[in-house]
Backbone atoms as SQL, in Angstrom:
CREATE TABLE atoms (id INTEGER PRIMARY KEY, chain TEXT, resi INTEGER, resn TEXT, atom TEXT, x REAL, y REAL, z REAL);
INSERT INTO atoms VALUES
  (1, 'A', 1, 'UNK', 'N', 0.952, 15.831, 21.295),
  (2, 'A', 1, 'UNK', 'CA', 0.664, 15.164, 20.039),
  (3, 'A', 1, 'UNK', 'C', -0.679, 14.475, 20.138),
  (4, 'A', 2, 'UNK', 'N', -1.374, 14.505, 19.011),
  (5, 'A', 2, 'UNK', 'CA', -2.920, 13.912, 18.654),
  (6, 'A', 2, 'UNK', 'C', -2.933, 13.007, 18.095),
  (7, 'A', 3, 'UNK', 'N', -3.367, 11.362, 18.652),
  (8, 'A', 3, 'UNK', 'CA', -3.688, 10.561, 17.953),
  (9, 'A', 3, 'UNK', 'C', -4.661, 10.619, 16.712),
  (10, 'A', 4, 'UNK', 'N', -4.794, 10.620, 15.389),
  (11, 'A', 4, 'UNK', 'CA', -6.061, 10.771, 14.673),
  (12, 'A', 4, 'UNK', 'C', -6.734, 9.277, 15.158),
  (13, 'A', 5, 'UNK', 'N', -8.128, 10.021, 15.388),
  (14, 'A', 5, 'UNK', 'CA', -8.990, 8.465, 15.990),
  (15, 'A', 5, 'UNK', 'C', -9.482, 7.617, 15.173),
  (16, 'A', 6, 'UNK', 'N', -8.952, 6.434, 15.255),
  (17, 'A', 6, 'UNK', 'CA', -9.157, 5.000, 14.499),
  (18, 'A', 6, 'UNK', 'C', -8.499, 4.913, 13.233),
  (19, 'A', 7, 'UNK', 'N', -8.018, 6.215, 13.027),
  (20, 'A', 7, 'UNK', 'CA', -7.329, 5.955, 11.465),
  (21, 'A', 7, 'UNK', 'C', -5.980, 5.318, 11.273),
  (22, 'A', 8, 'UNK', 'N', -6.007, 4.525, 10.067),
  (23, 'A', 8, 'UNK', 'CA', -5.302, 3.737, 9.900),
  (24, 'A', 8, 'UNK', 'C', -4.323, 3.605, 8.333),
  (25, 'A', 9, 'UNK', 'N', -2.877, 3.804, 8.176),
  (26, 'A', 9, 'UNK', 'CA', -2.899, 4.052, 6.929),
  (27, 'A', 9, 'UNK', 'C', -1.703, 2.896, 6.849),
  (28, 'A', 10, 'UNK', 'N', -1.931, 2.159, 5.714),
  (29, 'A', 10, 'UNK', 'CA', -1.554, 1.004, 5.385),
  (30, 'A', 10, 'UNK', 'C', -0.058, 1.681, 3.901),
  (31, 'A', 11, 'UNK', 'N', 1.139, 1.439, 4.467),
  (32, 'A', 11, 'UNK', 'CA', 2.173, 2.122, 3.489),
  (33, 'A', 11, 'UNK', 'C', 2.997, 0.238, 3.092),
  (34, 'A', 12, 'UNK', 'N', 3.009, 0.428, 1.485),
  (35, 'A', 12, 'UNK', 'CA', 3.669, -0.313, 0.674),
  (36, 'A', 12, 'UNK', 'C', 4.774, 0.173, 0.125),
  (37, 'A', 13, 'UNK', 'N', 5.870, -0.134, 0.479),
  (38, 'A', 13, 'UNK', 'CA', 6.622, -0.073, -0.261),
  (39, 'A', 13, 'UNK', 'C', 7.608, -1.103, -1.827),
  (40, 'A', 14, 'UNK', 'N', 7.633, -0.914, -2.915),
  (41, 'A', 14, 'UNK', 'CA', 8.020, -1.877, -3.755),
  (42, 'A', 14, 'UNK', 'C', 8.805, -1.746, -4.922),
  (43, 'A', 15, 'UNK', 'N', 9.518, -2.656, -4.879),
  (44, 'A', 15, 'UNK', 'CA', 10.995, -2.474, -6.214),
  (45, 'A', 15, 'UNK', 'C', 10.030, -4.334, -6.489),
  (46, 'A', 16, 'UNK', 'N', 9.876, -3.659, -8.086),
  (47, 'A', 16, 'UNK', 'CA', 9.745, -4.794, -8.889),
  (48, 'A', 16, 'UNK', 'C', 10.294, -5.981, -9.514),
  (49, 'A', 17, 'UNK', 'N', 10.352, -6.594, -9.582),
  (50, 'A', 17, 'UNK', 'CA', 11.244, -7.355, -10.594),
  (51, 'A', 17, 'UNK', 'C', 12.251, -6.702, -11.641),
  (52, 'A', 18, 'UNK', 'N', 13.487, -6.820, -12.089),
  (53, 'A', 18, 'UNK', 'CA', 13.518, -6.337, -13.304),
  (54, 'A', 18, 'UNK', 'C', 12.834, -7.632, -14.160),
  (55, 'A', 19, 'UNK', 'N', 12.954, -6.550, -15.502),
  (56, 'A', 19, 'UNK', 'CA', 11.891, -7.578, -16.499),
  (57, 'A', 19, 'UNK', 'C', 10.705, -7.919, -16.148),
  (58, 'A', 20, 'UNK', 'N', 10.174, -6.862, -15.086),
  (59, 'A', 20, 'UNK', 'CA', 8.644, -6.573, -15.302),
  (60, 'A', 20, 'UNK', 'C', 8.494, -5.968, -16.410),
  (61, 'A', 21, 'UNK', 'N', 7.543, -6.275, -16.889),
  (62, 'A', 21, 'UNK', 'CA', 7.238, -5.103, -17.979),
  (63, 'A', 21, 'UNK', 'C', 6.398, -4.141, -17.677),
  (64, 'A', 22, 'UNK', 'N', 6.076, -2.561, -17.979),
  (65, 'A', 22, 'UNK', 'CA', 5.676, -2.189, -17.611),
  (66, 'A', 22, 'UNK', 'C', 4.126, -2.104, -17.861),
  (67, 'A', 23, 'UNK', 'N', 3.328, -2.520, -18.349),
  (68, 'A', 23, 'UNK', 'CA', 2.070, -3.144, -18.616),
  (69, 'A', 23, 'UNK', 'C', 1.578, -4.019, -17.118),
  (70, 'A', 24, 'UNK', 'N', 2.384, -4.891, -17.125),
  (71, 'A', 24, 'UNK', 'CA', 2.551, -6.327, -16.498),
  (72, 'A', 24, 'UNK', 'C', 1.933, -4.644, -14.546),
  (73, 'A', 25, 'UNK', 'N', 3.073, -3.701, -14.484),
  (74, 'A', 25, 'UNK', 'CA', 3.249, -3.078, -13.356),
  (75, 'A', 25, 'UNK', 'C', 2.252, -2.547, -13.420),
  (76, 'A', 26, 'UNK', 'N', 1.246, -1.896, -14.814),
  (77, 'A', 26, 'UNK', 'CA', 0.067, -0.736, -14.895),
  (78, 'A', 26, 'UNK', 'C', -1.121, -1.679, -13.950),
  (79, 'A', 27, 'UNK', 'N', -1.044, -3.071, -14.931),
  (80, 'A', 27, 'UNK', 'CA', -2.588, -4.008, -14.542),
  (81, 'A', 27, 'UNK', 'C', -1.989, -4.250, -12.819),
  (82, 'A', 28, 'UNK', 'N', -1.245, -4.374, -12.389),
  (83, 'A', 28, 'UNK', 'CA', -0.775, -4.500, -10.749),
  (84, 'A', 28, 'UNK', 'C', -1.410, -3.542, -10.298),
  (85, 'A', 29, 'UNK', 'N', -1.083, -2.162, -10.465),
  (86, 'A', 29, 'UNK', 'CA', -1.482, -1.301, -10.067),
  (87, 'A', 29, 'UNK', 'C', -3.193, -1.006, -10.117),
  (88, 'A', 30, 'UNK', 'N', -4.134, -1.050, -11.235),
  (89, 'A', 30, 'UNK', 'CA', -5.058, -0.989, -11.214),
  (90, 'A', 30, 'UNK', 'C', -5.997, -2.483, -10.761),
  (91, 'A', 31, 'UNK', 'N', -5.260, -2.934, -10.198),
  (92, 'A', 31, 'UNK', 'CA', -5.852, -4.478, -9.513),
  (93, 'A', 31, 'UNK', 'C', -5.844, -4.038, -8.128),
  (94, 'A', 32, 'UNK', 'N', -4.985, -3.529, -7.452),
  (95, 'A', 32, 'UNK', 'CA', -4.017, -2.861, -6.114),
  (96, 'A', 32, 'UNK', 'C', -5.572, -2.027, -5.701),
  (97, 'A', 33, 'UNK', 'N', -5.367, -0.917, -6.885),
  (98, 'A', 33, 'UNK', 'CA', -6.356, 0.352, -6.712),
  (99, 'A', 33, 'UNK', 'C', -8.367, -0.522, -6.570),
  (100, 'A', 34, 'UNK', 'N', -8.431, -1.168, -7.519),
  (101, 'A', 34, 'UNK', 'CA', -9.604, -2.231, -7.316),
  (102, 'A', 34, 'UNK', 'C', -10.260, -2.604, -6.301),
  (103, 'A', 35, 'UNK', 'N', -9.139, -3.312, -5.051),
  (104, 'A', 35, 'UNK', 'CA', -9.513, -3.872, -3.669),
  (105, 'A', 35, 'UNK', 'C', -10.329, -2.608, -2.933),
  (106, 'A', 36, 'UNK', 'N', -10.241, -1.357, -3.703),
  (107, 'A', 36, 'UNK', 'CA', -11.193, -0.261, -2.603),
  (108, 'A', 36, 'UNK', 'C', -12.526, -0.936, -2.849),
  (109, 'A', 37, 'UNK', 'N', -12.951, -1.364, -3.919),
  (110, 'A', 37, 'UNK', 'CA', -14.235, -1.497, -4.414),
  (111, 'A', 37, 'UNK', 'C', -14.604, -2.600, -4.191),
  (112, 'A', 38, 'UNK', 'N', -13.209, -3.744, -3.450),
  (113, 'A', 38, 'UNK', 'CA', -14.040, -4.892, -3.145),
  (114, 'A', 38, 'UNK', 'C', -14.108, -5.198, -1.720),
  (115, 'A', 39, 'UNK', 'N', -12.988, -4.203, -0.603),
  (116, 'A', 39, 'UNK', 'CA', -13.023, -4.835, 0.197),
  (117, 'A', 39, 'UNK', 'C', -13.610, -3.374, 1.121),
  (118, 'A', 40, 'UNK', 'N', -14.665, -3.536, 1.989),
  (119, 'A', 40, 'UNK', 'CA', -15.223, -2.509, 2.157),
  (120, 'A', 40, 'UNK', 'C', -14.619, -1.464, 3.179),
  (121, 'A', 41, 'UNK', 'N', -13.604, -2.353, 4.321),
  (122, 'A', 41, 'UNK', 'CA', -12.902, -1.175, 5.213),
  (123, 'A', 41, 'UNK', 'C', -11.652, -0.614, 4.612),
  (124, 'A', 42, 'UNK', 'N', -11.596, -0.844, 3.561),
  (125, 'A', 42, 'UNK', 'CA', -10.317, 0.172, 2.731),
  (126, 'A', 42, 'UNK', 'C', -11.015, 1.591, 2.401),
  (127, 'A', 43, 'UNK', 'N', -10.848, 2.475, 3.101),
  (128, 'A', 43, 'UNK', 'CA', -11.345, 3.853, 2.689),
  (129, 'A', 43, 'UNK', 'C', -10.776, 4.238, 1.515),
  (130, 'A', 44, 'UNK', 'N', -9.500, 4.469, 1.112),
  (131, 'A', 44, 'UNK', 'CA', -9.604, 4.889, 0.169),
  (132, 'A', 44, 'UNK', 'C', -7.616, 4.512, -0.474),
  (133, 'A', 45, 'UNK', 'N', -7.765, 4.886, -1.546),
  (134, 'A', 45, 'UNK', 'CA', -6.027, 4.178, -2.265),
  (135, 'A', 45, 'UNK', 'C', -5.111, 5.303, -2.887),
  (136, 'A', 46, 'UNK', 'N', -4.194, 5.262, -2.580),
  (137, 'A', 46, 'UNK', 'CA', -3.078, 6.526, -3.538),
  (138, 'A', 46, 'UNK', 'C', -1.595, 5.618, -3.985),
  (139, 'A', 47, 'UNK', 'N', -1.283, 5.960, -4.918),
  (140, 'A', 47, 'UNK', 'CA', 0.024, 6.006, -5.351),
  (141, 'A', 47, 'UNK', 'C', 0.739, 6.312, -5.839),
  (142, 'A', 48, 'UNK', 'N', 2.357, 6.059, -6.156),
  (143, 'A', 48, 'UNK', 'CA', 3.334, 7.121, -6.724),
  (144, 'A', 48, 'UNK', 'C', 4.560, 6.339, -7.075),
  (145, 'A', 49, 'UNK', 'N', 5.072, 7.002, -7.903),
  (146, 'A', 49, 'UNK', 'CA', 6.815, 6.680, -7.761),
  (147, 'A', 49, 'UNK', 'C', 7.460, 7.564, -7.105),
  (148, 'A', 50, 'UNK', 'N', 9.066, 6.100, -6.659),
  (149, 'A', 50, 'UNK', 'CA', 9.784, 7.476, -5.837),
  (150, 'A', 50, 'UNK', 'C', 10.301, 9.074, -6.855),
  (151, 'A', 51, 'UNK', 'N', 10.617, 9.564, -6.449),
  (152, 'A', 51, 'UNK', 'CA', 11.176, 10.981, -6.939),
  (153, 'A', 51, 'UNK', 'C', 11.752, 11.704, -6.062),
  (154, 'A', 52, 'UNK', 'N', 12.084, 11.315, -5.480),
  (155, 'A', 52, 'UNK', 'CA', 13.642, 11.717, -4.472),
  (156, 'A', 52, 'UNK', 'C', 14.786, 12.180, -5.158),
  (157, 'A', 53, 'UNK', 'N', 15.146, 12.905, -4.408),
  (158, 'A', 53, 'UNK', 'CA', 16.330, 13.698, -5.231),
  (159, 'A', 53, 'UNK', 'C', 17.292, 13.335, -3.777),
  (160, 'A', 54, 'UNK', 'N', 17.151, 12.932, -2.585),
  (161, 'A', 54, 'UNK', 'CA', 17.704, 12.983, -1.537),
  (162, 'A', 54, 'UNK', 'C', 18.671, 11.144, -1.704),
  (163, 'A', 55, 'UNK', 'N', 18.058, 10.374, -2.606),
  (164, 'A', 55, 'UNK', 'CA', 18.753, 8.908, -3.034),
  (165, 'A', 55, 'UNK', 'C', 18.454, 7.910, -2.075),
  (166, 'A', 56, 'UNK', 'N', 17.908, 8.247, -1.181),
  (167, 'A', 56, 'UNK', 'CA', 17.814, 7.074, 0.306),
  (168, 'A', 56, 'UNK', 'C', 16.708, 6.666, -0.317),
  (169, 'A', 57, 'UNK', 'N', 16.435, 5.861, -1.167),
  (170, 'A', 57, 'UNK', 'CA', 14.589, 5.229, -1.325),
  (171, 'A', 57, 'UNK', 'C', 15.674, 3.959, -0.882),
  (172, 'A', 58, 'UNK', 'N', 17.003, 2.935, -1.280),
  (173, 'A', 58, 'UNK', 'CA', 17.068, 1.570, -0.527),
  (174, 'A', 58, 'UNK', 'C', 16.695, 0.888, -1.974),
  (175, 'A', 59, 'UNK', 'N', 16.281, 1.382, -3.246),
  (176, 'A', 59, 'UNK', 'CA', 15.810, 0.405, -4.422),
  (177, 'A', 59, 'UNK', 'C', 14.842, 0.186, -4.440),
  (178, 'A', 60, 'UNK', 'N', 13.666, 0.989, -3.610),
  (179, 'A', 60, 'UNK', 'CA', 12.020, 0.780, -4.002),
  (180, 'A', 60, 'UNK', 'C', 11.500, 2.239, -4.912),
  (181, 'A', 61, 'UNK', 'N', 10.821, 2.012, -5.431),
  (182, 'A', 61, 'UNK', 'CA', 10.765, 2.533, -6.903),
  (183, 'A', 61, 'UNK', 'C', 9.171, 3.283, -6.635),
  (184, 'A', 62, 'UNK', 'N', 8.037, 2.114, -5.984),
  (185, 'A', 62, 'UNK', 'CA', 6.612, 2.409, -5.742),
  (186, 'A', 62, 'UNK', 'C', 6.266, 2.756, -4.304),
  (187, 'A', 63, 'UNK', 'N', 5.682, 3.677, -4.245),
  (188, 'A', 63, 'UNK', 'CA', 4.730, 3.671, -2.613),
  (189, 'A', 63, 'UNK', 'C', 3.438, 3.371, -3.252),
  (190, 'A', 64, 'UNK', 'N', 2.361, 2.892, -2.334),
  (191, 'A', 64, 'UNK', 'CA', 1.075, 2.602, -2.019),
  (192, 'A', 64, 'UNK', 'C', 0.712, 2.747, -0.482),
  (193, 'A', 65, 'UNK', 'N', -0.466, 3.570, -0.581),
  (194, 'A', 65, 'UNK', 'CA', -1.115, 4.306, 0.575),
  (195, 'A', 65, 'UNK', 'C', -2.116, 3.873, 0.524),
  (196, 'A', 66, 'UNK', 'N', -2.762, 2.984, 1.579),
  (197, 'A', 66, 'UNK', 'CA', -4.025, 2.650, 1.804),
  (198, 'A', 66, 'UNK', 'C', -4.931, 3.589, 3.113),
  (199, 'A', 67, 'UNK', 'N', -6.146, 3.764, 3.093),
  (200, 'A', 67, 'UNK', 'CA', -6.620, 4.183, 4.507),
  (201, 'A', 67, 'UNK', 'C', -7.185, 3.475, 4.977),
  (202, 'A', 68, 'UNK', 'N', -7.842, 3.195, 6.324),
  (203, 'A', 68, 'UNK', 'CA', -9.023, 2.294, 6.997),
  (204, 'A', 68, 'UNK', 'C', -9.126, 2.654, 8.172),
  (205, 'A', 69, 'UNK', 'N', -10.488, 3.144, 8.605),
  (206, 'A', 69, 'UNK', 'CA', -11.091, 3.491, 9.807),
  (207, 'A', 69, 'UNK', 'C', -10.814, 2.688, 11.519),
  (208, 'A', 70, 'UNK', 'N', -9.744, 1.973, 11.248),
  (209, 'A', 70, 'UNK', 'CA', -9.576, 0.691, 12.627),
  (210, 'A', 70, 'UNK', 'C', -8.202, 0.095, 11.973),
  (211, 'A', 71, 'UNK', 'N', -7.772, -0.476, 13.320),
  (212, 'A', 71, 'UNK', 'CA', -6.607, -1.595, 13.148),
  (213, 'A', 71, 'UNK', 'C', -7.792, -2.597, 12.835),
  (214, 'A', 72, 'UNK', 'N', -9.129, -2.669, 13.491),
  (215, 'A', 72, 'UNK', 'CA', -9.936, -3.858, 13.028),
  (216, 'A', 72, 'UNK', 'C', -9.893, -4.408, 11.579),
  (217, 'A', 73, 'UNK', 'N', -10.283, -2.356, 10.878),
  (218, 'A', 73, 'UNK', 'CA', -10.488, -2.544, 9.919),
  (219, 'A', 73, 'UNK', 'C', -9.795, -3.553, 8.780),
  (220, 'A', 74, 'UNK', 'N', -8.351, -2.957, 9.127),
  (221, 'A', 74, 'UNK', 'CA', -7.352, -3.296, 8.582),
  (222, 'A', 74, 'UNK', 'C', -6.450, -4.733, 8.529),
  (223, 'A', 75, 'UNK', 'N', -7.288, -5.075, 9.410),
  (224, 'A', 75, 'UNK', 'CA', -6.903, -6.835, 10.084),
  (225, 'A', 75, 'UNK', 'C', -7.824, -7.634, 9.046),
  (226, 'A', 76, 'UNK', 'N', -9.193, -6.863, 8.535),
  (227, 'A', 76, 'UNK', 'CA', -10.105, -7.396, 7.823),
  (228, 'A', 76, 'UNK', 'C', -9.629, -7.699, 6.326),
  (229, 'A', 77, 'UNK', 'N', -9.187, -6.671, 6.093),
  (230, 'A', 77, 'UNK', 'CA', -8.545, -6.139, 4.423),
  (231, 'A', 77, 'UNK', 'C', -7.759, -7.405, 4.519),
  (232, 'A', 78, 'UNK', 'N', -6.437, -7.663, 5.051),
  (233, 'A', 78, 'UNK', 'CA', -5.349, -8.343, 5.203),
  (234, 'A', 78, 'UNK', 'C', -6.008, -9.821, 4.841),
  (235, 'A', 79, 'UNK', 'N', -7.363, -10.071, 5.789),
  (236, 'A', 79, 'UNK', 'CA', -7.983, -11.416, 5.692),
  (237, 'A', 79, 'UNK', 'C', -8.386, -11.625, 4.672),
  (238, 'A', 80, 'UNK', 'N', -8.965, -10.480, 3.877),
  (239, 'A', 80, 'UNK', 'CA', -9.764, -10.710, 2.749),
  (240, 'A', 80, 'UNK', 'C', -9.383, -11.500, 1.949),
  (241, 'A', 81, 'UNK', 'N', -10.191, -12.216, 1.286),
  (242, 'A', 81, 'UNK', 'CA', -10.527, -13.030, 0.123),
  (243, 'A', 81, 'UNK', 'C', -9.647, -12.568, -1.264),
  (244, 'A', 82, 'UNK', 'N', -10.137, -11.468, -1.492),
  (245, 'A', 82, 'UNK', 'CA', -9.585, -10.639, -2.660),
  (246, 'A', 82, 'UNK', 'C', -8.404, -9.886, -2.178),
  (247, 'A', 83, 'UNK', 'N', -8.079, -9.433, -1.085),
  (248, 'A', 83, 'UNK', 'CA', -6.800, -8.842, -0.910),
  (249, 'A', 83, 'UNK', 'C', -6.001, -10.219, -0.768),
  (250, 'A', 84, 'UNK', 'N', -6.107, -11.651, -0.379),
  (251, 'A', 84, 'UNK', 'CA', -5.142, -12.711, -0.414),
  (252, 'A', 84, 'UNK', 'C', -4.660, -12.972, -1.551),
  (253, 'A', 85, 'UNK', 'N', -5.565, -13.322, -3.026),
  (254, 'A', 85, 'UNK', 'CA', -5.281, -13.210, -3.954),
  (255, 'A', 85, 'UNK', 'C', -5.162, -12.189, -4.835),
  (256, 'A', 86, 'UNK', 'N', -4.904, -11.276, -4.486),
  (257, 'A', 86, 'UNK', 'CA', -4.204, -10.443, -5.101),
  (258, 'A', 86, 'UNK', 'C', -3.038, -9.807, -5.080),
  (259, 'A', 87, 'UNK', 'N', -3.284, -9.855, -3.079),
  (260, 'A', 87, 'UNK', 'CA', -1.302, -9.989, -2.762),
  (261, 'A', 87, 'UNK', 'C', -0.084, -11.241, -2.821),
  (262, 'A', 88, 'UNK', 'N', -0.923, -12.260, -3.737),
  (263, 'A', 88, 'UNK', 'CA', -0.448, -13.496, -3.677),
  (264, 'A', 88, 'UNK', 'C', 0.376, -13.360, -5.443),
  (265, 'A', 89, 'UNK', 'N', 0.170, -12.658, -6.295),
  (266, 'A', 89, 'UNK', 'CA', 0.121, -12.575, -7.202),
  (267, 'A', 89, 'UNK', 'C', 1.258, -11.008, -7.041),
  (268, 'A', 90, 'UNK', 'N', 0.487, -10.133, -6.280),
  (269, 'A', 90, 'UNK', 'CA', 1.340, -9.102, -6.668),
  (270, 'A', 90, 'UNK', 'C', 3.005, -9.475, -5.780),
  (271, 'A', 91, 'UNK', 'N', 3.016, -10.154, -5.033),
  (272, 'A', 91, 'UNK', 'CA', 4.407, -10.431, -4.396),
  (273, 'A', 91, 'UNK', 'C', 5.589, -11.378, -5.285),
  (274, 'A', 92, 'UNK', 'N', 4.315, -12.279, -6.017),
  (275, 'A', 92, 'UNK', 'CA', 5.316, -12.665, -7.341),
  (276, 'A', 92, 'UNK', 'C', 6.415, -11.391, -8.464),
  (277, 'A', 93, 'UNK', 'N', 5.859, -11.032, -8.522),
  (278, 'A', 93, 'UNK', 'CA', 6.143, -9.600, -9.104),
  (279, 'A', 93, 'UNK', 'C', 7.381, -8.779, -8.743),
  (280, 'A', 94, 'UNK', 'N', 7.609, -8.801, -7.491),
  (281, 'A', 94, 'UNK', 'CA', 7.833, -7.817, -6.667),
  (282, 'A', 94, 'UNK', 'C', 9.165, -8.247, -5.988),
  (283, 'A', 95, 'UNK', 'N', 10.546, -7.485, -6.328),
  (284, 'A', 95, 'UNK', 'CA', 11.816, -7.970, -6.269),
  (285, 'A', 95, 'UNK', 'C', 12.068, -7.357, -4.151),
  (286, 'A', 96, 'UNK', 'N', 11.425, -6.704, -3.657),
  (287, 'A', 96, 'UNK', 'CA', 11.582, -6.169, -2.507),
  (288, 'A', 96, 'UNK', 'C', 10.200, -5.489, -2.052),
  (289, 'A', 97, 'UNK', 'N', 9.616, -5.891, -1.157),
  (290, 'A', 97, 'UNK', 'CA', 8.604, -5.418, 0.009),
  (291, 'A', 97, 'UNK', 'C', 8.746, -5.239, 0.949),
  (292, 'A', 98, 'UNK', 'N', 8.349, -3.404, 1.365),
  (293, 'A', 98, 'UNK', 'CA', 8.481, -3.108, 3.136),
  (294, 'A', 98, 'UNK', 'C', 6.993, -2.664, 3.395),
  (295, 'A', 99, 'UNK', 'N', 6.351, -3.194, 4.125),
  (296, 'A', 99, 'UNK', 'CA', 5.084, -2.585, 4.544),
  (297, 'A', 99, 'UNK', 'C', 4.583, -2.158, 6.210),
  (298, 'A', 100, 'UNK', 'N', 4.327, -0.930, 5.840),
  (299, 'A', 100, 'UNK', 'CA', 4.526, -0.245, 7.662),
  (300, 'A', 100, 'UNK', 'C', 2.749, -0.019, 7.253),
  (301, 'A', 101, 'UNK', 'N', 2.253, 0.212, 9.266),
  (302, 'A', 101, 'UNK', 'CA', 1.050, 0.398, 9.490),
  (303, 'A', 101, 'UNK', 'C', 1.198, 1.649, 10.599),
  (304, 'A', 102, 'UNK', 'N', 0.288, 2.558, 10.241),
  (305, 'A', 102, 'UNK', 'CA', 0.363, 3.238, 11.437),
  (306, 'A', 102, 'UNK', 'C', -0.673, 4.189, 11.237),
  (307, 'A', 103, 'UNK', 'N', -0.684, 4.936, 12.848),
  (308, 'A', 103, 'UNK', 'CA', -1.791, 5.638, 12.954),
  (309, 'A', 103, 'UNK', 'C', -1.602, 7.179, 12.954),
  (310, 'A', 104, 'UNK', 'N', -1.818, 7.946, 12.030),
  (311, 'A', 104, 'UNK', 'CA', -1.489, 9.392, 11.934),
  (312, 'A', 104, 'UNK', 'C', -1.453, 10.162, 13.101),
  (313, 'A', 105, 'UNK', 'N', -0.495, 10.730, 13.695),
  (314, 'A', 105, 'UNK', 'CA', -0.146, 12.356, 14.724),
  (315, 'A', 105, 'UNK', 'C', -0.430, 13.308, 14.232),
  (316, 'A', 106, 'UNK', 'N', -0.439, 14.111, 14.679),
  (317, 'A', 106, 'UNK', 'CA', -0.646, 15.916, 14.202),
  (318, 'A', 106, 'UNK', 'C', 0.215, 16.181, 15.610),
  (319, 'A', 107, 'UNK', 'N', 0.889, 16.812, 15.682),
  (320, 'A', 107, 'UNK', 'CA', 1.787, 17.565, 16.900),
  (321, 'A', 107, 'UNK', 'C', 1.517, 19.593, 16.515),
  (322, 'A', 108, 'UNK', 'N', 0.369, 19.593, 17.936),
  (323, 'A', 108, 'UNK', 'CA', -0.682, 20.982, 17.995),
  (324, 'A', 108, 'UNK', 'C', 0.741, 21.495, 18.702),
  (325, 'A', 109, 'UNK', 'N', 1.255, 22.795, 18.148),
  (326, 'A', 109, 'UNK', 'CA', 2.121, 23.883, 18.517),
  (327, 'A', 109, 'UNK', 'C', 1.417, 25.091, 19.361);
């Protein structure tokens, strides 16, 4: 198995509030997607709803996929200015949070 070198992918998982509204979840989301542009070791942002047909999501509803070139990197993001207040705000929101870090394998056959 192959470590990918320095890469770093930052996974959110999230069940909202009920009586979020869904507006209230769009501007979350495009605030979320934003921090690429403010915080500079975030390479890059994806997200989704679940759509499992298998039922094990546990009641989280959203993933969010971050990238970043380093655990450094990623220690930076976390510190940031704009990622504090914005995860300070989006956790209000947010009826359940699991967030894993890790560094991508490839397993060469």
């Amino acid at each position: 198995m192959e470590e990918a070198k320095g890469l770093v992918k930052h996974i959110v998982l999230v069940r909202f509030k009920d009586g979020t509204a869904q507006e209230e979840i769009d501007q979350l989301i495009k605030g979320y997607a934003n921090l690429v542009n403010l915080v500079e070791p975030m390479k890059s942002f994806h997200w989704g709803n679940d759509i499992s047909i298998e039922n094990l999501h546990q009641g989280f509803t959203h993933v969010f996929e971050s990238t970043f070139e380093s655990t450094e990197g990623l220690a930076e993001y976390v510190a940031h200015p704009a990622h504090v207040e914005f995860a300070n705000l989006f956790i209000t929101k947010s009826e359940k949070v699991l967030v894993i870090d890790y560094k991508p394998t490839t397993v060469r056959i």
